[in-house]
N, C-alpha and C positions, 0 to 999 in steps of 0.2 A: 504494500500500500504506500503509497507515492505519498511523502509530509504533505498539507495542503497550505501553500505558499497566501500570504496576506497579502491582497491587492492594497495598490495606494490607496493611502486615506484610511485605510482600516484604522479602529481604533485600538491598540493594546489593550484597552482595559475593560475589553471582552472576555481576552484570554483570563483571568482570575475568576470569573463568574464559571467558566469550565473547567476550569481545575474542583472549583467548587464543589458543581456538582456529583465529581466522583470523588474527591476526600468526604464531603458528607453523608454518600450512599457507604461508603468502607466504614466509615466510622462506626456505623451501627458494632460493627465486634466490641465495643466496649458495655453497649448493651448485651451480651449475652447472658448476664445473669439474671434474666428475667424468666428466658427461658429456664434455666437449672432446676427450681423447684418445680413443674411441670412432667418435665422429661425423668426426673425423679422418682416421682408417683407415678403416673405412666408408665414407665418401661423397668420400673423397680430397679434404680441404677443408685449407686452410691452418688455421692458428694465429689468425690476423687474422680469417679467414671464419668458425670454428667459437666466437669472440669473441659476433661481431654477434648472437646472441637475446637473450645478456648485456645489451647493451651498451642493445639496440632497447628492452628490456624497464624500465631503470632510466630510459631518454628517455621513455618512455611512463606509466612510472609519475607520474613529474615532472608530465608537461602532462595527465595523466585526474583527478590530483589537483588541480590548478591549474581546469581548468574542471571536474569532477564535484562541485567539494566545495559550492558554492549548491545543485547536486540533493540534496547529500546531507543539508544543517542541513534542505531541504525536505521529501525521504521521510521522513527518520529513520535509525537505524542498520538495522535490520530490511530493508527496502530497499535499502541499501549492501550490507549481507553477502551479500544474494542476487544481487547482479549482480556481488561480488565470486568467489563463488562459480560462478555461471556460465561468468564469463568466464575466470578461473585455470583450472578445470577445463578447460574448453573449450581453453586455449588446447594442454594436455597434449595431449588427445585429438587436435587437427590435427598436431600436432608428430609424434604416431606414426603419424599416416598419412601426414605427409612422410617420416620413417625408412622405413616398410614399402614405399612407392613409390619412394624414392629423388630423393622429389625436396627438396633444401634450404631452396628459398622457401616453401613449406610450414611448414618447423620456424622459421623466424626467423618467418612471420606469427602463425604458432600459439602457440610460447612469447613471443615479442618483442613482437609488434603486440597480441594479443590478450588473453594473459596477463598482458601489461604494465598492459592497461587495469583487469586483476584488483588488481593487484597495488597502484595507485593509489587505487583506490575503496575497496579493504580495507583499505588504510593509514589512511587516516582515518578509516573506516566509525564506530568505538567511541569517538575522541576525544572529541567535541563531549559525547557521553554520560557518558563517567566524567567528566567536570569538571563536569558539573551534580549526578552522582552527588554524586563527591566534593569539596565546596567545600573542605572542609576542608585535606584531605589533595591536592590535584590533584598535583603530583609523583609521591607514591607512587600514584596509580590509572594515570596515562597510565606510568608508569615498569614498572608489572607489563605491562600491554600491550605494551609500543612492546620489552620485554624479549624475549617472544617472536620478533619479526622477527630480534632480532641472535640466539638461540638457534637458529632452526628449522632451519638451517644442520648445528647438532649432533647434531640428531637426523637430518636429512635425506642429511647426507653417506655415514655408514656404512651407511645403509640403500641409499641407491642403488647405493654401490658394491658391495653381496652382491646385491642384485637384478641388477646387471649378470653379476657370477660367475655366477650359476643361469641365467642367460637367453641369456647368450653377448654376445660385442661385437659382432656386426655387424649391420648395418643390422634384421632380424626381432627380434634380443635390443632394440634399443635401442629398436624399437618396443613392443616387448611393457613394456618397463619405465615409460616413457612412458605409456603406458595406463596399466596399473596406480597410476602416481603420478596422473593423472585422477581416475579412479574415489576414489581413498582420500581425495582432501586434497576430494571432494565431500563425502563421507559425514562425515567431521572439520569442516569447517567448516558442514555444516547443523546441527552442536549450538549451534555461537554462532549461527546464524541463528533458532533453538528457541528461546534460552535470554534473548537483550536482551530487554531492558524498558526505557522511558523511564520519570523521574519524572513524577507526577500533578503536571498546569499547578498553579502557585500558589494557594493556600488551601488545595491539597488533598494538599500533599504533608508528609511525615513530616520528625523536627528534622533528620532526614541529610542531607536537599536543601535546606533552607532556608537561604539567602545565596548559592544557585547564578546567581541574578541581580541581586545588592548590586552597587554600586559602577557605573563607566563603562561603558556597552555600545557598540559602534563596528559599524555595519555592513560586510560583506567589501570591498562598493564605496567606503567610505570610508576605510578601514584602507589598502588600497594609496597612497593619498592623501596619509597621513601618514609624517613622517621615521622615526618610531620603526620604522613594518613595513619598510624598507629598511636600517636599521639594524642590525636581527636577519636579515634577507636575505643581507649580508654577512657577519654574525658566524656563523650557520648553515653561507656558502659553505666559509669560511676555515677552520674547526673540521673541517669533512666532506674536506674538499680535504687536509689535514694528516694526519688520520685514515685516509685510502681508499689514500694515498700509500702508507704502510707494509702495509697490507691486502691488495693487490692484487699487491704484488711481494716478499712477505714468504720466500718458501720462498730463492727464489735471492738475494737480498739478505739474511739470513744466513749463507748460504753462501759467498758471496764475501767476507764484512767476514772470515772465518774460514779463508780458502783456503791461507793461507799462514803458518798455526799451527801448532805443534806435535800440538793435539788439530782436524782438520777436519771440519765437521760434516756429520755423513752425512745421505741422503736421508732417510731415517725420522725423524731425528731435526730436520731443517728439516721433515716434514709433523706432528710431535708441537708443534714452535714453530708452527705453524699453528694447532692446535686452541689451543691457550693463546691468542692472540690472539682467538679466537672464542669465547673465555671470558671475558678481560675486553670483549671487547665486549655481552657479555650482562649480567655481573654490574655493568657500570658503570651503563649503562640504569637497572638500579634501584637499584641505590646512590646515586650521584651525585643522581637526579631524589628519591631519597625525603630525602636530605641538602640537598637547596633549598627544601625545607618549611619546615626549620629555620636555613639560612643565608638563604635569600633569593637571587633566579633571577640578578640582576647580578652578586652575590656568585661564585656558583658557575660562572658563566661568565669571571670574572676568572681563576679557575682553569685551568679549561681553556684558556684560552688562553696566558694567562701562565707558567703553571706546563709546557703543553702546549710552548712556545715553549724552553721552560728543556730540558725532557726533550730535543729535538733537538739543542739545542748538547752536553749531555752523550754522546750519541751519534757525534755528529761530533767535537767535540773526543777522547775516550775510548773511544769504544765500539768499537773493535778490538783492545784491550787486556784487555777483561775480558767475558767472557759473560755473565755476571751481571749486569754492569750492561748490558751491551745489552739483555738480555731482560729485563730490571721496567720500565726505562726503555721499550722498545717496548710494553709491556702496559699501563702508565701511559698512554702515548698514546690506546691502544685505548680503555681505559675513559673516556677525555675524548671520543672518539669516539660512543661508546654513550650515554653518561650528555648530551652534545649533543642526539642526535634526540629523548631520552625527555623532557629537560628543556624542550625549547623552548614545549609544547603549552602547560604552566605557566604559562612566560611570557608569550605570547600573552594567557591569560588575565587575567594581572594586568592586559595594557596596555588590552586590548580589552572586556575581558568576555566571556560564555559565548555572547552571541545569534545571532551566526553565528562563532565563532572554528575550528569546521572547518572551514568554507569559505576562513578568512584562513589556516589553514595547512595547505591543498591547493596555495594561491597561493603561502605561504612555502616548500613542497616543489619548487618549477623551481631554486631555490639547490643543490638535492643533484642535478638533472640535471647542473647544470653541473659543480660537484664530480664528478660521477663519470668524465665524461670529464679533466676537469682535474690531478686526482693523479695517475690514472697517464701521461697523456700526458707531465708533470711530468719526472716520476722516470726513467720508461722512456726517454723524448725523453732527456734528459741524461747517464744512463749509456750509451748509446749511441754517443752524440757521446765523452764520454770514455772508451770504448771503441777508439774509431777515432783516439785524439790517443794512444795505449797507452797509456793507465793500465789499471789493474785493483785489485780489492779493495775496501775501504773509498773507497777513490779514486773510483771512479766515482759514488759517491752524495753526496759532500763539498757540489758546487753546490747540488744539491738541495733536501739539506737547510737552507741557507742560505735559498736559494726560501721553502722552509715557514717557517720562523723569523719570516723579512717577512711572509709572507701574517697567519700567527697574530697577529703585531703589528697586524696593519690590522684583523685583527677584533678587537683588543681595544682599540683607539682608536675604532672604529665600537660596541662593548659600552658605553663609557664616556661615549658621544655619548643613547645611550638615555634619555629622559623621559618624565615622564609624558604622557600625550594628552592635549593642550587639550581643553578643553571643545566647542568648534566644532563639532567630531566627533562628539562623543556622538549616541548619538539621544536626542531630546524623549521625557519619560516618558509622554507619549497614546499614543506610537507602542508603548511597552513593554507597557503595558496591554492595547492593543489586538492584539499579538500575541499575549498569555496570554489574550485575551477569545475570541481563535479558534483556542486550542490548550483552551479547557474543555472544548467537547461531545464532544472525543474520553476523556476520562473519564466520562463519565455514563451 
């Protein structure tokens, strides 16, 4: 599929409205635990079992983005969206024909294996394009995007859970809902598939794209090569690891640092401290990423991680003492969180350039496989353990967070290790030219 080249005049800031709408159809994976209790009762699955499409799905995202992203600076975005699309939807529609039949390997291939592979190719699908978009501004273009994934979740969660009410919990309601989330997040993501545009190759593009290829270009096969992509590998791991920690065990881990207060906090109101978490994780995304425009991408990861590092200990030291401060201090996290994934693409850009920098960070995306298992194994693993030595409360998370505090420190010693890329790496400008010489006749 031939990229679809932007005639004059076109506006760039169409391109974010498509990116849009396939980080916000992907996004729904953060609502999967809606389904959990459902598919539970239903198919009589454990906690651990009704986990894994979750779990298959952010592993698969990791490694479709890690090896899809050379296909994907190759098709173009146009191409990505469509095999993102195929395969998220697709993966619905197996998944409700595992619920309708009853069978479970079905729903982990379908959302997990298959969806995953959606979920990965669409991750990156619009990257490499809004940084050519927008040379200027690349924070704030990848930052409106990459804001949708941590958002779709907001739109995604109350919707499935009235779609479950009307359809019933067991196994025919979950399929029927399933389906339906299929079908829709196809029809929502064929507008960003309608709607990208690549810029016209060089000479022929407008002042908006011009310096989208200034400065060092680093091929993806070389990029892995250098200290610097290893160095945002771990500042990404440590940042996401820190971030997913709180994310993933947030309902009961309020509840517990509060058990044995005066005012305890009730389930509604640890699933209301949920959604706030899912807000600054959205609102960080583009805050944070359109505020590294202006501070500069080391800068603002000094932040997060330092400042992210600081929030913890205030937590642990204090944060059973005051609600207040627990919850800014958790929200504060969140948006270091968010404003991490939306920030990174940036950076990327700065080290490497635009030439393949999708493809360098599909490869820099196996850092958030690892994090996702890693935070909560973390957290979960140790409240556990000091569960069974009887502690409880605020107690059981103390080590933990002590864990995060070190990890954020490693990434922000690995953040301050970051340099420019030797020259070595660059490609020779024959080879630049010659890539613009056989991206013209798709303009003419």
């Amino acid at each position: 599929m031939r990229p679809p080249v932007a005639p004059p005049g076109w506006s760039r800031w169409l391109v974010p409205p498509a990116a849009l709408s396939v980080h916000l159809s992907i996004g729904q994976a953060y609502a999967w635990s809606v389904f959990k209790p459902p598919l539970e009762s239903a198919l009589d699955l454990s906690g651990t079992q009704s986990a894994l499409p979750f779990q298959l799905g952010i592993v698969m995202l990791g490694l479709s983005a890690a090896f899809g992203g050379t296909l994907v600076e190759r098709n173009g975005p146009r191409w990505a969206m469509s095999v993102a699309l195929v395969c998220f939807s697709s993966g619905f529609l197996l998944a409700a024909l595992g619920a309708a039949s009853r069978q479970y390997w079905l729903v982990v291939l379908g959302y997990g294996f298959v969806g995953g592979i959606g979920l990965g190719i669409g991750y990156i699908s619009p990257v490499s394009t809004l940084l050519k978009w927008f040379p200027d501004r690349p924070g704030t273009a990848t930052g409106i995007a990459i804001m949708g994934f941590g958002g779709g979740a907001l739109i995604a969660s109350p919707w499935s859970a009235r779609m479950l009410e009307s359809f019933g919990t067991d196994s025919s309601g979950i399929a029927l809902a399933f389906l339906v989330h299929g079908l829709t997040y196809a029809v929502f993501m064929a507008l960003g598939v309608l709607l990208v545009r690549v810029p016209a190759p060089r000479g022929a593009r407008g002042p908006a794209a011009a310096g989208a290829s200034d400065g060092p270009q680093v091929s993806a096969r070389e990029a892995v090569r250098t200290p610097q992509f290893w160095c945002l590998w771990v500042v990404l791991c440590m940042n996401v690891t820190a971030g997913i920690g709180i994310l993933e065990k947030a309902a009961p881990m309020i509840t517990d640092f509060f058990a044995d207060s005066s005012t305890p906090v009730s389930a509604s109101a640890a699933a209301g401290f949920v959604a706030l978490l899912s807000a600054a994780n959205m609102t960080g995304r583009i805050g944070w990423s359109s505020a590294s425009d202006l501070l500069g991408r080391k800068n603002v990861y000094r932040v997060y991680l330092g400042a992210g590092a600081l929030m913890y200990l205030l937590i642990a030291r204090f944060g059973d003492d005051s609600k207040p401060l627990f919850v800014c201090c958790a929200l504060v996290i969140l948006s270091f969180y968010g404003g991490g994934f939306a920030t990174v693409p940036a950076y990327l850009k700065d080290l490497f350039g635009t030439y393949q920098v999708g493809a360098i960070h599909g490869r820099l995306l196996t850092a958030w496989s690892l994090a996702g298992v890693l935070g909560p194994l973390i957290v979960n693993w140790v409240a556990d353990r000091q569960e069974d030595a009887g502690k409880e409360g605020a107690a059981l998370y103390g080590l933990s967070f002590s864990i995060m505090i070190g990890l954020l420190v490693v990434g922000f010693v690995a953040n301050e290790l970051v340099r420019p890329v030797h020259p070595r790496h660059h490609l020779a400008a024959p080879k630049e030219a010659a890539d613009d010489d056989t991206a013209e006749p798709a303009a003419r």
